[in-house]
N, C-alpha and C positions, 0 to 999 in steps of 0.2 A: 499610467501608461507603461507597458512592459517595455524592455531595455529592445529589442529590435526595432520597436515603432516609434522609439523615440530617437534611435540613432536615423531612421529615416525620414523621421519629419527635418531632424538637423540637418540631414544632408540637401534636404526639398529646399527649405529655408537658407541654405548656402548656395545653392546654383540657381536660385528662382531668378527670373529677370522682370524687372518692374517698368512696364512699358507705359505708365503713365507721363514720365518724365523725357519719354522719345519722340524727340525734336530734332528730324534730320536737316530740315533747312537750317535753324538755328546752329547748329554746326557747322553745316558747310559754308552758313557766312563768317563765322568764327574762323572756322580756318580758312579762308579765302584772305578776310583779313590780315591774319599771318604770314601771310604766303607772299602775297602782293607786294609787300613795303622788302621783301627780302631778295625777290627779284627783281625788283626794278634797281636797286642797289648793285646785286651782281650783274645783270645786264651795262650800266652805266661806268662798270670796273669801281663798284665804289661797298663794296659785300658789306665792312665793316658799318657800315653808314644803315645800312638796308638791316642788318641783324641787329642794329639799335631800335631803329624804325620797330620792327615784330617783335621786340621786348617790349615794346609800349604798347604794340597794340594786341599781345595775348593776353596781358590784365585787364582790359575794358572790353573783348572778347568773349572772357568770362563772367564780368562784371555785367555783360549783356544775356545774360540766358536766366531765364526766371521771369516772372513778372510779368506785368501788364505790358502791352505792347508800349504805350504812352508813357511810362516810367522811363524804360530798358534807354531811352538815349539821354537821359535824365544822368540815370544813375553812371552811364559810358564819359557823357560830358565831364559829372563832378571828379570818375575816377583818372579821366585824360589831365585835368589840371592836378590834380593830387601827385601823381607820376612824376611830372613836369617839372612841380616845384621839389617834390622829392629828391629827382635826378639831379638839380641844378643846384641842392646843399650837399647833396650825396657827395658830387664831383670837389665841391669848395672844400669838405671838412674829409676828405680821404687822405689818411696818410697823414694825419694830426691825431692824437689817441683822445687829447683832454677834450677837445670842441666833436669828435665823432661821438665818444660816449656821449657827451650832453645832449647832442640831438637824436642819437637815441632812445635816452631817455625821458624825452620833450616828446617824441611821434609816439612811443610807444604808449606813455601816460593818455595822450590824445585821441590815439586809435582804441585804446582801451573803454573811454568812455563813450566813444561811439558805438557799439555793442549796445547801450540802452535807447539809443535811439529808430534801431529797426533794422530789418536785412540789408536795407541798399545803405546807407549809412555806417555800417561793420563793413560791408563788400569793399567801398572807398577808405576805409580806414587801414585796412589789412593792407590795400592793393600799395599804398601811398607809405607804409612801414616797409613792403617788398624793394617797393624803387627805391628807397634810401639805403637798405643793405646794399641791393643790387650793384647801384650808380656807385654805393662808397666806397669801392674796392678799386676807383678808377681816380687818379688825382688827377687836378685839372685847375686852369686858371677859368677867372670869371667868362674869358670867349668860348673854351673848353667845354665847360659845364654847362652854356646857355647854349650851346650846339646841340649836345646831345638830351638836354632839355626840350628844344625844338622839335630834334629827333624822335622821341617819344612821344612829343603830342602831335606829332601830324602822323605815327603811326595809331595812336589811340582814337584820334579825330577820323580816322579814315574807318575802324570801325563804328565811330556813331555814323558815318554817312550810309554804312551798310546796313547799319539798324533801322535807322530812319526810310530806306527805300525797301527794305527787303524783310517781310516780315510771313511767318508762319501762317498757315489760313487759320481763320479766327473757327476755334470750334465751336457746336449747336450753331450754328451760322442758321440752319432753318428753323430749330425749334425757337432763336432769338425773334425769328420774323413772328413768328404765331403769337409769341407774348407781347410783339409788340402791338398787332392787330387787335388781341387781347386787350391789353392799356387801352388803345384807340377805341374800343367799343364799351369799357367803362367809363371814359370820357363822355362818349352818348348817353350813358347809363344817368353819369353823373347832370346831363346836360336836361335831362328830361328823364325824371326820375319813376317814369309809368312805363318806360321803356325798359320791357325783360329783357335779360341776359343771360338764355340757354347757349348760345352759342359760344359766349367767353367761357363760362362752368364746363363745356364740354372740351373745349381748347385746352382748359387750363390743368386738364386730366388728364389730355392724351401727351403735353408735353412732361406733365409728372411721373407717367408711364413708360417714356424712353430713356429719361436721365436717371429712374431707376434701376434699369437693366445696366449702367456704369458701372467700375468700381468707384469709389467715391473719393473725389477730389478735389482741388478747388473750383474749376467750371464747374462739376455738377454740384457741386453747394451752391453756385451760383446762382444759376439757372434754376437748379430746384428752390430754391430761395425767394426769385420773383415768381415762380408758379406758384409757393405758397401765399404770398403777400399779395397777388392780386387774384384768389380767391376768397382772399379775408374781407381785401376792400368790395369784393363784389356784395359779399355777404352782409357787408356797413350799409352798401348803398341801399342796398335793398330794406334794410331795418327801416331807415333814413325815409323813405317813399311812405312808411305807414304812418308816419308821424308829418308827412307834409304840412298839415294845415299851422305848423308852427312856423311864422314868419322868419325866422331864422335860418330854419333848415336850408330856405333856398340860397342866400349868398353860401351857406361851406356847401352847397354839390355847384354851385357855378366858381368858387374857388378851387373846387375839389377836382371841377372838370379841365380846367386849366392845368393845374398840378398833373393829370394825369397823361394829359396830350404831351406836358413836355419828358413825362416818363416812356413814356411810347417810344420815340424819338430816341432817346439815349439806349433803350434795352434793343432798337433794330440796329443802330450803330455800332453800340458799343463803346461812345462816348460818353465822356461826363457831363451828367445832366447841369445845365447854369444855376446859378443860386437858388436858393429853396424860394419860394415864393410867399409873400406875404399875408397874400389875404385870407387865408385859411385859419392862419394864429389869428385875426384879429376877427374874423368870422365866429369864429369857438370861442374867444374873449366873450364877444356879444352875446352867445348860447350863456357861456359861464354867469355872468349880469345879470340875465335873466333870471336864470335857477335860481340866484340867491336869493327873488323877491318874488318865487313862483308860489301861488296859493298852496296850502297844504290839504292833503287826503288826494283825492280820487282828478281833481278839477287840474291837477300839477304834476299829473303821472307823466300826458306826453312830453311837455317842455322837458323833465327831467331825465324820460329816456331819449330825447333827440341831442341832450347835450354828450350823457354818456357815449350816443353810438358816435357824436361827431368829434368827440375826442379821443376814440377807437380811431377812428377814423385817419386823424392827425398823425395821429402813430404810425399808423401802417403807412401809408403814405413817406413818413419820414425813415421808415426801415428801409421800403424801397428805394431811396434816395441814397441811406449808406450802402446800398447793394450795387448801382452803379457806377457809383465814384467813388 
């Protein structure tokens, strides 16, 4: 790359703005948040009281943006009580050097190893290291500390209530219905297995066809994810249907049709699908039994490919299930 085209891809590269991450509700409840616990305070002649309050609640704020809608008051809750208890050692060991050093070097070891346990779990560990510097600069007796303890978690609290009530619109909002119609007519598929399914194949293209004009990001790995997995299962079922006359086949496509109905359901919500369901493992167990004791050559071909595809099958089924929750 000669030197002017690469001074302005650097330049491209420094002013580019990556609008995947633009989330103006989620901000404006962040800062409403903020806002809120500071005025009521100066309204009431009590500012200092309110500017506690919005210290507690810009780190669960923050702690609020990212993520699954169903986490984000999760992760607000665990970092409102982190803060809390933060502030209320913060206040007790300010203004003592030998017991501040120690607890900070107790949160920080702790915060530390929260880092391997995942994003929301570092968020709370950092936010809950923050309020201990913060609060230790403030000495205080035990009524002292558990005030403004208080104080921060009913400012942190007040953003999970915003979390909780006010949330971004959920995106492929429609291409989620079509997959979910999708599931629901491999459920048919599954339920009576003579019954074709151009309509789901055709579905299941046109929503592969929108989330690929995206940039790509975690919705669309999403969503493109169960468009790929319930073409795959379409493609099982359908193997599944030539080998019917294998007594087996039928409990895993009426497990399978089960399994799928309640896939439907969580891919139109958006909720976490309920526990995996059973009979499908014990279904493909029975396939498994069988093979072991299926005749050999030409007379054991079907049993042996109805067990293979129905534990394809099992699979796909179970990807889709980590795809929702």
């Amino acid at each position: 790359m000669s030197p002017p085209a690469a001074i302005r891809s650097a330049v491209a590269s420094a002013v580019a703005v990556d609008r995947r991450g633009f989330a103006p509700i989620v901000a404006l409840r962040g800062a409403a948040g903020v806002a809120i616990p500071f005025a009521i305070g100066s309204a009431v002649g009590h500012p200092a009281e309110g500017a506690i309050a919005a210290a507690g609640a810009l780190p669960a704020g923050v702690a609020g943006m990212g993520g699954a809608p169903g986490s984000n008051t999760g992760v607000i809750g665990a970092t409102a009580i982190g803060m809390a208890v933060s502030t209320f050692v913060g206040g007790l060991v300010a203004g003592h050097l030998g017991p501040t050093l120690a607890v900070l070097a107790i949160w920080g070891f702790v915060a530390g190893l929260t880092a391997v346990l995942g994003r929301e779990a570092t968020i709370v560990g950092t936010q809950a290291v923050m309020g201990l510097i913060v609060f230790g600069r403030f000495p205080g007796g035990i009524a002292t500390s558990a005030a403004h303890a208080g104080l921060v978690l009913a400012g942190a609290g007040l953003q999970g209530v915003l979390a909780a009530t006010i949330r971004s619109p959920r995106r492929f909002a429609a291409e989620r219905r079509v997959l979910g119609a999708v599931y629901d007519e491999l459920a048919r598929v599954a339920r009576d297995l003579a019954h074709p399914a151009p309509a789901a194949a055709a579905q299941t293209a046109i929503v592969a066809s929108r989330v690929d004009r995206r940039a790509v990001d975690d919705d669309v790995a999403l969503v493109r994810g169960l468009a790929d997995e319930a073409d795959r299962i379409r493609l099982e079922l359908q193997s599944l249907a030539t080998v019917g006359q294998v007594s087996e086949v039928r409990l895993v496509a009426t497990a399978a049709a089960s399994w799928l109905a309640r896939l439907a359901e969580a891919v139109r919500t958006g909720s976490p699908a309920p526990g995996e369901p059973s009979g499908l493992d014990d279904a493909v167990a029975r396939l498994h039994a069988a093979r072991a004791t299926a005749p050999a050559g030409r007379r054991g071909t079907a049993l042996r490919y109805a067990d293979a595809r129905a534990t394809a099958l099992l699979g796909q089924l179970q990807a889709s299930d980590r795809l929702v929750n």
